[in-house]
C-alpha positions as CSV (number, residue, x, y, z in Angstrom):
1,X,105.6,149.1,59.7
2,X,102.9,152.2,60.1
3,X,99.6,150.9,61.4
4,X,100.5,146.9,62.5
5,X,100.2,147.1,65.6
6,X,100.9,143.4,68.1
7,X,100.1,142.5,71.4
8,X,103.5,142.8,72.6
9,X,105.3,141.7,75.7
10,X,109.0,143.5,76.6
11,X,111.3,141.1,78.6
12,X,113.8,142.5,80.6
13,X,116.5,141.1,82.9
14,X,117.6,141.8,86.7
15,X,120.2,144.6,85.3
16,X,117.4,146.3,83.6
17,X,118.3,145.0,80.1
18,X,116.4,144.6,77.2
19,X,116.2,140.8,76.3
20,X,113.4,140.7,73.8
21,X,110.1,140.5,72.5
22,X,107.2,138.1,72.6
23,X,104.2,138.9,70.6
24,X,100.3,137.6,71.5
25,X,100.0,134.7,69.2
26,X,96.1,134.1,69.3
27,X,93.7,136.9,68.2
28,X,90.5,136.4,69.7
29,X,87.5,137.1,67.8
30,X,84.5,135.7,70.1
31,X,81.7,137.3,72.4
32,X,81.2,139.5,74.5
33,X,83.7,142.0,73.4
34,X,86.8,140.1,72.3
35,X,87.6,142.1,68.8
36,X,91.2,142.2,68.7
37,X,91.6,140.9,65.6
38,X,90.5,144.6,64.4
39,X,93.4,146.3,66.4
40,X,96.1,143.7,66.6
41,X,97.7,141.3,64.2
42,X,98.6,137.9,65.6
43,X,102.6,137.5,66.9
44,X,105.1,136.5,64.4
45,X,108.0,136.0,66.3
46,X,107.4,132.2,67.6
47,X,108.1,131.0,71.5
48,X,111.0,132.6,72.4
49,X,113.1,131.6,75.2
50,X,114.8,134.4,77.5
51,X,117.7,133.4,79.4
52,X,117.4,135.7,82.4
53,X,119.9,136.4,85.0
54,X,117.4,133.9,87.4
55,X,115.3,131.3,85.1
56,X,115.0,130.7,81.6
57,X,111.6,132.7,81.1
58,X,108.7,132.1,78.1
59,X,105.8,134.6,78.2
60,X,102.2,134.0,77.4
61,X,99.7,137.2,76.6
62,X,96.2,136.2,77.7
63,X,94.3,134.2,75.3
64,X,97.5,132.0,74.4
65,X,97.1,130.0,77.5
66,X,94.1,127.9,75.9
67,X,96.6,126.6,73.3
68,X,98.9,123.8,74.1
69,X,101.3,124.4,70.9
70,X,102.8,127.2,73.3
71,X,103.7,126.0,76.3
72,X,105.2,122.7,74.5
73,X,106.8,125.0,72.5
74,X,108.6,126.7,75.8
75,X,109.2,123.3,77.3
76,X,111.3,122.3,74.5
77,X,113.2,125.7,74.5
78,X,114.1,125.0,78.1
79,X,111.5,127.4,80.0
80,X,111.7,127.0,83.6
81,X,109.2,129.7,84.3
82,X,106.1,130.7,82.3
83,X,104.5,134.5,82.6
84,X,101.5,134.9,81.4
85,X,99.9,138.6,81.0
86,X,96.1,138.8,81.0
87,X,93.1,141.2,82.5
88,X,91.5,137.6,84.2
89,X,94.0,135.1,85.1
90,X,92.8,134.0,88.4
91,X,95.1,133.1,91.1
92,X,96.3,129.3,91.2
93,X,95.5,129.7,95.1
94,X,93.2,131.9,96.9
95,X,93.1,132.8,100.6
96,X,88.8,133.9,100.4
């Protein structure tokens, strides 16, 4: 559709195909700076499961992580792996 535009996430295998989409589910609307919800409309697509070559993958955009109805979400889907995309995910370990 012309001007609805998602936060959108392309998954794609080892072999280079095209497994699917995940779309940001939370909008942020909150200070300083987070106006999304002027550019983006929030995901429609659910949780989605990709069964990669490797792991059976779930993606998180960002602001999803501070919801838990995601990630149970995945868990029941059979997510061994979750990827989550974001300008300030930190580092679960840090060498400094």
């Amino acid at each position: 559709m012309p001007g609805v535009y998602y936060n959108t996430a392309a998954v794609i295998d080892a072999d280079g195909s095209y497994l699917g989409t995940y779309r940001k589910t939370h909008i942020p609307h909150c200070a300083p700076g987070f106006w999304e919800k002027f550019y983006f409309r929030p995901g429609n697509l659910g949780y989605p499961v990709f069964r990669t070559r490797y792991a059976n993958v779930g993606v998180y955009i960002c602001y999803d992580r501070h919801f838990p109805e995601g990630a149970r979400a995945l868990d029941l889907g059979g997510e061994e792996i979750v990827e989550v995309y974001g300008r300030e995910i930190i580092p679960a370990f840090r060498t400094t």
